[in-house]
Backbone bond lengths (Angstrom), bond angles and torsions (degrees), N, CA, C in turn:
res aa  C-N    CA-C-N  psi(-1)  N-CA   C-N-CA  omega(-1)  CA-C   N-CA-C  phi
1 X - - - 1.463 - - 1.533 110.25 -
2 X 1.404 110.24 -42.22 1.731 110.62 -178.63 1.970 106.59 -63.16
3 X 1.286 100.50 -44.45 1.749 101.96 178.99 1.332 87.69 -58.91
4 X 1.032 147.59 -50.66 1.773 118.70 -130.28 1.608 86.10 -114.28
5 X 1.525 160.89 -1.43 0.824 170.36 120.91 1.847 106.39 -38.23
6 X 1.354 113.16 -75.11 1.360 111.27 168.30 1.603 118.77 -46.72
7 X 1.314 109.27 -48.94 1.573 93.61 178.53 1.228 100.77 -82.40
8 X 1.276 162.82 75.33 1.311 152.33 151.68 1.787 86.53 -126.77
9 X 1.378 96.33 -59.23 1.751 106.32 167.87 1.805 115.33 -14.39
10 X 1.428 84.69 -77.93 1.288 108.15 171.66 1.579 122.18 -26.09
11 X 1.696 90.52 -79.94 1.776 108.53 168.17 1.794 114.02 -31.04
12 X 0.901 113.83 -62.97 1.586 136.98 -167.01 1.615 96.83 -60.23
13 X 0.898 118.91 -55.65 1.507 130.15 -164.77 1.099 103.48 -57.23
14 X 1.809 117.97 -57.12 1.632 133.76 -171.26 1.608 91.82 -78.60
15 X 1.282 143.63 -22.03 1.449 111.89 158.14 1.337 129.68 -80.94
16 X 1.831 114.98 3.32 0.990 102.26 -173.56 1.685 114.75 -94.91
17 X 1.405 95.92 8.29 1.823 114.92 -158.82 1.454 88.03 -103.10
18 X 1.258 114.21 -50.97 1.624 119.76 -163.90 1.425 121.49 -87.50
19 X 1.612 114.56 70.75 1.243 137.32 176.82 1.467 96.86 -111.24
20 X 1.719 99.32 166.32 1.588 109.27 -152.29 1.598 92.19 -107.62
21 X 1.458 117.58 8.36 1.621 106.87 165.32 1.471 113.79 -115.15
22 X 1.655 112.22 31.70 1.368 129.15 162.53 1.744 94.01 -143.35
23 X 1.821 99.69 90.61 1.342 104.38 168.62 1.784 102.75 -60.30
24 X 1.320 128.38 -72.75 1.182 140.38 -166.45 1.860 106.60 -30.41
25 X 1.268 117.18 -26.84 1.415 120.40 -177.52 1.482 111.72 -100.39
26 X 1.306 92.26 -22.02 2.098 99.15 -162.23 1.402 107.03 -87.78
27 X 1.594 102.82 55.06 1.702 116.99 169.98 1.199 121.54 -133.67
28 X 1.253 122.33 178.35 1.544 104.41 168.66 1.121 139.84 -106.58
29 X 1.695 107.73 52.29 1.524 130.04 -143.34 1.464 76.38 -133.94
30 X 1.701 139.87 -0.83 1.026 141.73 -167.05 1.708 89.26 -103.99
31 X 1.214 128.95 -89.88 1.075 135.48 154.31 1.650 117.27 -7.13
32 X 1.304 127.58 -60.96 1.422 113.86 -178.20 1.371 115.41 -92.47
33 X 1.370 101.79 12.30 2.090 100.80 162.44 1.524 96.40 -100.57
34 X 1.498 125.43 -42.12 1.191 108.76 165.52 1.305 152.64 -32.76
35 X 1.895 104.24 -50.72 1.342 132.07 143.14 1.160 146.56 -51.04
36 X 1.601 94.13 -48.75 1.502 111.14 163.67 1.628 118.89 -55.33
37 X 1.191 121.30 -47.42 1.598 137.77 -168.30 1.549 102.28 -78.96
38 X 1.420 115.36 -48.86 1.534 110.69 167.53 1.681 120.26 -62.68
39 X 1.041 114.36 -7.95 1.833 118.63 -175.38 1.478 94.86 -93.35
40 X 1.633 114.00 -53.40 1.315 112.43 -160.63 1.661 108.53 -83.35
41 X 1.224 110.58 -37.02 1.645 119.39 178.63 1.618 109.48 -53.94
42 X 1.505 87.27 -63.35 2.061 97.47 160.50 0.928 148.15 -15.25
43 X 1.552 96.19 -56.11 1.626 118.88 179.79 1.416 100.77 -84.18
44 X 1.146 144.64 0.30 1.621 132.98 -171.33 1.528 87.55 -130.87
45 X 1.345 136.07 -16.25 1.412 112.09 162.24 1.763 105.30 -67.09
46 X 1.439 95.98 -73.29 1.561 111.48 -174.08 1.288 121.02 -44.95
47 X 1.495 129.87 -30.60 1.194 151.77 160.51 1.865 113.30 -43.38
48 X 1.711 90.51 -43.36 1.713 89.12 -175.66 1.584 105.03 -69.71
49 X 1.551 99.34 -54.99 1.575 100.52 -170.89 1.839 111.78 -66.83
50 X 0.879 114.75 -7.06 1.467 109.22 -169.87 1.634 79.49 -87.12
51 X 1.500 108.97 -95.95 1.302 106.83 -159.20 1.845 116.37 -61.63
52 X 0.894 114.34 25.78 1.800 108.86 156.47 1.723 93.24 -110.24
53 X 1.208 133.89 4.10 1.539 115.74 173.79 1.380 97.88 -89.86
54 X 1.744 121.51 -63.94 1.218 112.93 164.68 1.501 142.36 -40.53
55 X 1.368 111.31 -3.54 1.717 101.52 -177.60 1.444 97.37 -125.40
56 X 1.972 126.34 16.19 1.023 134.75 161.36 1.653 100.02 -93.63
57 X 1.450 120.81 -33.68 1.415 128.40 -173.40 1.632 98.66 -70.22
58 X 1.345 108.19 -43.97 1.915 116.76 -169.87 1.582 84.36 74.98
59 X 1.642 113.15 60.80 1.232 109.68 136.73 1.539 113.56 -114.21
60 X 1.408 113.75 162.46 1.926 129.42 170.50 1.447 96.12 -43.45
61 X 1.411 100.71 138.28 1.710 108.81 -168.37 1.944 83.71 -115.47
62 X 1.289 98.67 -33.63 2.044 95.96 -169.04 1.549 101.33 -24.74
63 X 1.253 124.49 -102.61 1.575 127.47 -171.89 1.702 111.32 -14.54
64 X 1.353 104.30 -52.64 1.576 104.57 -171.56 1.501 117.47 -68.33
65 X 1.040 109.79 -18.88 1.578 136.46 -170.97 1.417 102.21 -81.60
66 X 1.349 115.38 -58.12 1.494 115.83 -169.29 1.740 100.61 -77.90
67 X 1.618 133.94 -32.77 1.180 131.18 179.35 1.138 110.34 -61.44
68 X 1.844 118.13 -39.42 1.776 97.24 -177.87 1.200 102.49 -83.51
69 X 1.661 132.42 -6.35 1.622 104.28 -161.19 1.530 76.02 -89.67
70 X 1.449 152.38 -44.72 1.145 111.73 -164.40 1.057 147.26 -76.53
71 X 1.646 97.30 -14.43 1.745 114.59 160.28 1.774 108.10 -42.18
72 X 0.755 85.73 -46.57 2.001 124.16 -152.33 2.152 89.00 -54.84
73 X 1.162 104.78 -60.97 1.305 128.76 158.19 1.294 134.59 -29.47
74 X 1.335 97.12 -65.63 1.483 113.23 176.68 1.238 128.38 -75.90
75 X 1.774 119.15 -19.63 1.285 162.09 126.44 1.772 98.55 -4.04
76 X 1.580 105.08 -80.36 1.073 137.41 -169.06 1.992 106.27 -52.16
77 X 1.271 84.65 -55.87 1.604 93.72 -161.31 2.148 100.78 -71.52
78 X 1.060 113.59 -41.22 1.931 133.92 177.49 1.459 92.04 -65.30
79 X 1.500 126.60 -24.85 1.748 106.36 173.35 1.523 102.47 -96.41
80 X 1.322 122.65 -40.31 1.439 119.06 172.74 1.606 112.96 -61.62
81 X 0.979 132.10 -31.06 1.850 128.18 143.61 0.947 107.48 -18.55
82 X 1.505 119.27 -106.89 1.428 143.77 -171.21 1.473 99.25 -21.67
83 X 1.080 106.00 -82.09 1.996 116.17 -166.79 1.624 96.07 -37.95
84 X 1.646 136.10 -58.65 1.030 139.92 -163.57 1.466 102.60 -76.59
85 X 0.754 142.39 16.31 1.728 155.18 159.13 1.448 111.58 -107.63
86 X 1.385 117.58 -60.87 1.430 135.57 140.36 1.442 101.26 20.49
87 X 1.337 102.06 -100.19 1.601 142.69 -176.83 1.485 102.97 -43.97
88 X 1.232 104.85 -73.91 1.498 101.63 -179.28 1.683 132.97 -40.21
89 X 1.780 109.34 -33.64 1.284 113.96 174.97 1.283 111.69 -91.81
90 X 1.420 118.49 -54.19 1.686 111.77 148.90 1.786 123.77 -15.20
91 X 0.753 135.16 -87.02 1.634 135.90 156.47 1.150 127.34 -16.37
92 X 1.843 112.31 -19.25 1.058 114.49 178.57 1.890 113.99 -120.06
93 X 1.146 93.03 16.74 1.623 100.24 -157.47 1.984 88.80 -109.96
94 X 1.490 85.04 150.50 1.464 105.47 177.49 1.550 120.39 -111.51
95 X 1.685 104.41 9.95 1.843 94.68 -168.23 1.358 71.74 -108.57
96 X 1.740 105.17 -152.74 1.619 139.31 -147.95 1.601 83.36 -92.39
97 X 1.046 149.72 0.74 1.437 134.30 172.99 1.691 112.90 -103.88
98 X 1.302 105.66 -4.20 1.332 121.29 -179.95 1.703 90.98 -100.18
99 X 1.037 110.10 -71.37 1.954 110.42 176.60 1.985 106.67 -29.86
100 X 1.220 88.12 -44.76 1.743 90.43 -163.66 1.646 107.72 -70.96
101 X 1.628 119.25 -24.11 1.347 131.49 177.17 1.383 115.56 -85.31
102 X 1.622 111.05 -18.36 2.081 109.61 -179.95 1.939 74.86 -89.58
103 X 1.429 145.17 -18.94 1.517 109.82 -159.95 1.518 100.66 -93.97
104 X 1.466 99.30 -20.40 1.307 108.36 -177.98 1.909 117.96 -73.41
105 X 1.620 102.75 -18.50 1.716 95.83 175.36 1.665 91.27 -106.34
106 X 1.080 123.70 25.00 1.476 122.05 168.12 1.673 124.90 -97.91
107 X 1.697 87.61 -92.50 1.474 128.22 172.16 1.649 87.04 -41.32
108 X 1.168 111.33 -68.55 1.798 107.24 -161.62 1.344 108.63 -110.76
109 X 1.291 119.74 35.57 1.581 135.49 -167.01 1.391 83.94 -56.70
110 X 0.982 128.12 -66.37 1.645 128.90 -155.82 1.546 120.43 -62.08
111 X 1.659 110.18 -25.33 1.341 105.94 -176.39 1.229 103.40 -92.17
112 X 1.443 119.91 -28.09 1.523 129.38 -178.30 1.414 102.03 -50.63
113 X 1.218 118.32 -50.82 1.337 130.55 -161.75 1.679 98.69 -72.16
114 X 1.277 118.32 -56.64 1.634 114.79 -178.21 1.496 104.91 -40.75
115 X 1.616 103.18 -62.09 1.684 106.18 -178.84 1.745 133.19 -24.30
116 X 1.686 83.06 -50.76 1.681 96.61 -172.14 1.635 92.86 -90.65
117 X 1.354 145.74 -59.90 1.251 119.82 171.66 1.566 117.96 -52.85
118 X 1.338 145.34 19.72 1.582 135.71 173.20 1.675 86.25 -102.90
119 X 1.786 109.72 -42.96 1.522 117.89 -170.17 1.756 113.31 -52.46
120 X 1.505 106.88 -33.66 1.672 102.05 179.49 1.036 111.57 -104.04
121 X 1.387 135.23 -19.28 1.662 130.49 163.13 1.604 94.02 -54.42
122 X 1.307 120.04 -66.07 1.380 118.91 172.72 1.652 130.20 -16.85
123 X 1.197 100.06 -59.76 1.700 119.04 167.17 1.621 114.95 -67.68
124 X 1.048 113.98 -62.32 1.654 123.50 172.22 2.164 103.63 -44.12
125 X 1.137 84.95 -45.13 1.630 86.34 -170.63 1.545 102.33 -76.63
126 X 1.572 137.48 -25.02 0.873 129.16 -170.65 1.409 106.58 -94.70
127 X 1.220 114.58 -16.36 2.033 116.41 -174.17 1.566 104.84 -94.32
128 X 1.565 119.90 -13.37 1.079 134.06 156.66 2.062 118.34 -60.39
129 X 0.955 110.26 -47.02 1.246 132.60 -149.05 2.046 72.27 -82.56
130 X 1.243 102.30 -73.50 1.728 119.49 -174.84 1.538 87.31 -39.69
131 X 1.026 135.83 -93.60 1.742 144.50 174.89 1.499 102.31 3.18
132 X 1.824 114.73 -59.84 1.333 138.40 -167.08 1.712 113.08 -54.37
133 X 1.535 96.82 -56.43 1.302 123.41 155.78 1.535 139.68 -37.29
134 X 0.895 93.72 -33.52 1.603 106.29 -167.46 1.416 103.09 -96.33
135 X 1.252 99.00 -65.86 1.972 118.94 156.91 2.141 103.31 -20.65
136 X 0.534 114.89 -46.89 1.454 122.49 175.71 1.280 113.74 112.59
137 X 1.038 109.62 16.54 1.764 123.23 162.38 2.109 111.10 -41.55
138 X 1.004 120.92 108.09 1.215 127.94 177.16 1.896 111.99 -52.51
139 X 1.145 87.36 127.05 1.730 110.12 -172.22 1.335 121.10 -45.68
140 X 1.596 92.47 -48.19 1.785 114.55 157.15 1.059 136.48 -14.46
141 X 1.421 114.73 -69.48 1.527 166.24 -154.00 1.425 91.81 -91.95
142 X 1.251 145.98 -37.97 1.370 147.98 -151.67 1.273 97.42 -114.66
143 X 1.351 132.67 -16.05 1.527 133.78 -149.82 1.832 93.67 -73.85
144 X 1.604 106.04 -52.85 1.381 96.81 -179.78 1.704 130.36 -86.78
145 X 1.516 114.89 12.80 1.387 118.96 153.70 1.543 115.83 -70.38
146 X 1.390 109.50 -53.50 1.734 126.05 -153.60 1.491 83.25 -81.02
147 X 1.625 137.76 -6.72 1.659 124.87 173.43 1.276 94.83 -96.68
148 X 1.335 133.56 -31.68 1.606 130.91 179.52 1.560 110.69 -49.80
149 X 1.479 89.68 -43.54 1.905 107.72 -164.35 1.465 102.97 -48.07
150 X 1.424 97.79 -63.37 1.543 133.70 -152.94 1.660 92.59 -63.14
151 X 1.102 126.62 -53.86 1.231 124.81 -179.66 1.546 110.89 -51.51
152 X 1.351 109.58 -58.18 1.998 121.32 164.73 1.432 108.07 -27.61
153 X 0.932 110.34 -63.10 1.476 122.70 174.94 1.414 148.80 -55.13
154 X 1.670 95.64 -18.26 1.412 126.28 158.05 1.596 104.15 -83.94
155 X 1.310 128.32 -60.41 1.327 106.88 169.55 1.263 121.39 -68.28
156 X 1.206 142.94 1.10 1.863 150.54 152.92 1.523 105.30 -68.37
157 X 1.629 129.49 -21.89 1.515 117.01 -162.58 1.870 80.39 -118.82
158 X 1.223 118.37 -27.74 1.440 89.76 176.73 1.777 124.20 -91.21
159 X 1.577 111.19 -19.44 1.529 95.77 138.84 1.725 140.25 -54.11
160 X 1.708 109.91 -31.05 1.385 117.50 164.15 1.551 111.61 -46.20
161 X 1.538 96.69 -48.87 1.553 101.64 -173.00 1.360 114.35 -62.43
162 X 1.222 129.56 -44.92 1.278 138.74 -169.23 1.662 113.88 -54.90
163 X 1.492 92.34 -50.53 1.838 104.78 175.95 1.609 114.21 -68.60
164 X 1.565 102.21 -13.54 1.965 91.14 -171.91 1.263 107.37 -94.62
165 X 1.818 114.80 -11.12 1.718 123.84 154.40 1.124 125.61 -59.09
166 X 1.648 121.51 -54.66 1.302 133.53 -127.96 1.437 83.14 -101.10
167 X 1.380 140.90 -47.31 1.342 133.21 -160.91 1.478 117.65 -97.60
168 X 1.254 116.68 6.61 1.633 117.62 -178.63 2.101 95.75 -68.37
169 X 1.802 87.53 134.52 1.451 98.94 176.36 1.491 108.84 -111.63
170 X 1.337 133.55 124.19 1.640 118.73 -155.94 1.986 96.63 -80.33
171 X 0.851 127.54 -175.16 1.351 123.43 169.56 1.582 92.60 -103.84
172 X 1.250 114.95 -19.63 1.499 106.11 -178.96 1.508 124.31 -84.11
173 X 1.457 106.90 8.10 1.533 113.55 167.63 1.769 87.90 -168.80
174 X 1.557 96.87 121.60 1.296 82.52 -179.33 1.693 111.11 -107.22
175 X 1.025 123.55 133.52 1.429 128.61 179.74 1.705 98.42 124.47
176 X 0.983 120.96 -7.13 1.618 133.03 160.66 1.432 101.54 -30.90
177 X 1.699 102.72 150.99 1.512 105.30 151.07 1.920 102.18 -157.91
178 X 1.469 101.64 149.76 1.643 88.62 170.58 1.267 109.48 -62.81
179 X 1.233 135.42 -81.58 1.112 153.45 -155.69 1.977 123.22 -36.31
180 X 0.612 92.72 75.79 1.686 100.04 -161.44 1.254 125.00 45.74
181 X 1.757 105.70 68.02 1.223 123.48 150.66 1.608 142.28 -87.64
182 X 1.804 96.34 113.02 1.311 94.13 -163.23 1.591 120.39 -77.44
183 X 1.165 112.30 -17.02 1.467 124.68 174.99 1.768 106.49 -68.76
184 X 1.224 128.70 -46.94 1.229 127.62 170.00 1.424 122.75 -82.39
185 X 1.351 125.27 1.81 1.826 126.13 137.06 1.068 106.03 -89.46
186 X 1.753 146.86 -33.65 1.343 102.45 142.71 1.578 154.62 -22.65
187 X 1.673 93.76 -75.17 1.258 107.85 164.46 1.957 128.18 -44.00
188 X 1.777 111.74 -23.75 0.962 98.32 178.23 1.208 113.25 -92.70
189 X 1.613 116.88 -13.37 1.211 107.08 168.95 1.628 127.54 -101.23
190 X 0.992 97.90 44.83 1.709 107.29 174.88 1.711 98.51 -140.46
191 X 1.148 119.69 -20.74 1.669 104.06 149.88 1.399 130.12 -85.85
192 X 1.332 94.29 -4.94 2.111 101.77 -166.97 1.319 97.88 93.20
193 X 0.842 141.56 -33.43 1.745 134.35 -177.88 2.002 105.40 -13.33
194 X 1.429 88.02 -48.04 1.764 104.64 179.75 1.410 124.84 -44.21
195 X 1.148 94.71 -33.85 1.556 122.26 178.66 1.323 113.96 -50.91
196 X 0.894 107.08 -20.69 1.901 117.69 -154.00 1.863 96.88 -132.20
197 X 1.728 92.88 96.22 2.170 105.07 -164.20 1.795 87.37 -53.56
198 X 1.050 126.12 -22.52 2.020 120.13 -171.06 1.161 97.86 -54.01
199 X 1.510 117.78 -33.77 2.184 111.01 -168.78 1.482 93.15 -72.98
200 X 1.159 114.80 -33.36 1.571 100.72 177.08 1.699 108.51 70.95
201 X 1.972 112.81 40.20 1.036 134.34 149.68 1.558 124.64 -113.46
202 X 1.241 131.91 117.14 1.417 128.97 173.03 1.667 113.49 -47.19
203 X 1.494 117.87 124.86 1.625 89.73 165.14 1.732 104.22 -104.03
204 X 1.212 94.83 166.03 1.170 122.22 -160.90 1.694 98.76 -67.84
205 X 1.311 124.50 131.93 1.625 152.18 161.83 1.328 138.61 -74.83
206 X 1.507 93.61 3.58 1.770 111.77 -159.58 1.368 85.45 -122.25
């Protein structure tokens, strides 16, 4: 019931992002950060509580160990997809989702860039760890690398997060941005938009 409930979640969510007056979202780089972040985020929630019940029980953690890191993994590798597809159609695109991808290797060239290099150390370190694993490396012994990772990776998905806010360009104003845009609290307050506390612009009192 939780899988088929969660992925419906899922489903619903990524159609609610992937409308055609948010070029920058209306791909499927929306969907596999979605997926991606729920596999990998997942596995290091569920991962804690599973295996701290078992090594309070003094049951074999191996099996459980290798199931979240490969969720955990695969997580990793289905968000590095998307973005690397991402890029490629972005680069080639001429509306506001193409604008939002030249500001994004510009304006935030540098964080973009941290993101996707934390994203493949991320992967490299986790197919390593799997490598480690398999090799017959004790599960134990690995417990506090694959929590190091996982933590990396929370600050790698909440810079992801930050960039899939900050750069959406609406088609309905183009050069827009959420993120402290002063031209669009203008704009809402010279239509009344302001009017309405949900835009989450002050109007002006003077």
């Amino acid at each position: 019931f939780t899988l088929l409930s969660g992925a419906a979640g899922l489903f619903y969510m990524n159609k609610c992002y992937q409308i055609k007056a948010r070029p920058f979202w209306n791909h499927l780089q929306t969907a596999t950060a979605f997926v991606g972040n729920s596999l990998s985020l997942g596995a290091l929630v569920s991962g804690i509580i599973v295996l701290s019940t078992l090594l309070v029980m003094n049951i074999a953690i191996d099996e459980a160990v290798l199931v979240f890191a490969s969720v955990f993994t695969s997580g990793l590798v289905i968000e590095a997809l998307g973005l690397i597809i991402h890029n490629h159609d972005l680069n080639r695109s001429n509306n506001e989702g193409g604008a939002a991808h030249y500001v994004q290797c510009t304006t935030f060239g540098k964080t973009y860039l941290l993101r996707n290099t934390l994203l493949g150390l991320n992967i490299i370190a986790a197919l390593t760890l799997l490598a480690l694993q398999f090799s017959g490396v004790s599960s134990s012994a690995l417990l506090v690398p694959w929590l190091a990772l996982a933590l990396l990776n929370c600050v790698t998905a909440l810079i992801g997060r930050a960039l899939f806010y900050i750069l959406v360009i609406p088609t309905t104003m183009p050069g827009a941005f959420f993120w402290k845009n002063k031209s669009f609290e203008e704009h809402a307050r010279d239509t009344g938009l302001a009017d309405n506390p949900a835009t989450g612009v002050a109007p002006l009192t003077h």
